[in-house]
C-alpha positions, 0 to 999 in steps of 0.5 A: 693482158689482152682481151682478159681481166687484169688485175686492177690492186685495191680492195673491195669494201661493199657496194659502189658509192653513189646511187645503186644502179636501177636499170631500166627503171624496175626498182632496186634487185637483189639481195637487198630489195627483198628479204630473203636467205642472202639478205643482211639481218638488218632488212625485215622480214615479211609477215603474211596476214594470217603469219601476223595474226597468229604472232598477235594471237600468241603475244596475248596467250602469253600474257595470260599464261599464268591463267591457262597454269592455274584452270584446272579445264584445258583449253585450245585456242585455233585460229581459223580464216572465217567460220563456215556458215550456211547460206540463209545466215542473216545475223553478223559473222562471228568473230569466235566460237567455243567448242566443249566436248570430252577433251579440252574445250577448244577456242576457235578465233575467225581472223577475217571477221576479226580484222574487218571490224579495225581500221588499225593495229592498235584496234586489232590488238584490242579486238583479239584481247577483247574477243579471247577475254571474253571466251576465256571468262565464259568457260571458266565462269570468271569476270573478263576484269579478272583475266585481263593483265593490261 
């Protein structure tokens, strides 16, 4: 065959052996540099920030659902980035705030403040456990030892 492809017989089986090709010294490309919808299930996918703070967020109210089933006063719990403050504030930013009014009374948990006072994962799951215990026990007149399952 001229100036065409050929057939060459064999089979492909995946990626050529040896090292992946990395021209020009840019790193890896393709689907398996980046998680994405043509990645293999094997590369992780990628979290933002805010994404991992709500999982955190979600693990620890699933551990207490047992105690959000047996209190009569519904409660929502909202994260949000910062609390708004004005600009006199002087005192240390919150890491949550506890709103009641007429329809269930609303845990609101400030991410950034949260996160700024770790230095690691373990601290900030901590810290989120701390601060929803805390909360938790204060609208519902209850001891934080209690609520706690750890």
């Amino acid at each position: 065959m001229e100036g065409g492809m050929g057939y060459l017989g064999g089979t492909v089986t995946g990626p050529r052996p040896g090292r992946m090709r990395d021209r020009r010294g840019r790193g890896v490309r393709g689907p398996m540099a980046l998680p994405g919808p043509l990645s293999p299930l094997s590369v992780p996918s990628h979290r933002t920030p805010r994404e991992q703070f709500d999982v955190l967020v979600q693990g620890v109210l699933s551990a207490l659902e047992k105690h959000f089933a047996a209190e009569p006063d519904p409660v929502d719990v909202v994260v949000e980035e910062a609390p708004l403050l004005p600009p006199e504030w002087s005192d240390e930013v919150p890491t949550s705030t506890t709103v009641k009014g007429p329809g269930p009374s609303r845990i609101v948990l400030y991410r950034l403040p949260i996160g700024q006072r770790c230095t690691s994962d373990l601290q900030l799951e901590d810290a989120v456990w701390q601060v929803l215990l805390d909360r938790l026990a204060e609208l519902w007149q209850l001891d934080p030892d209690d609520l706690d399952p750890r």
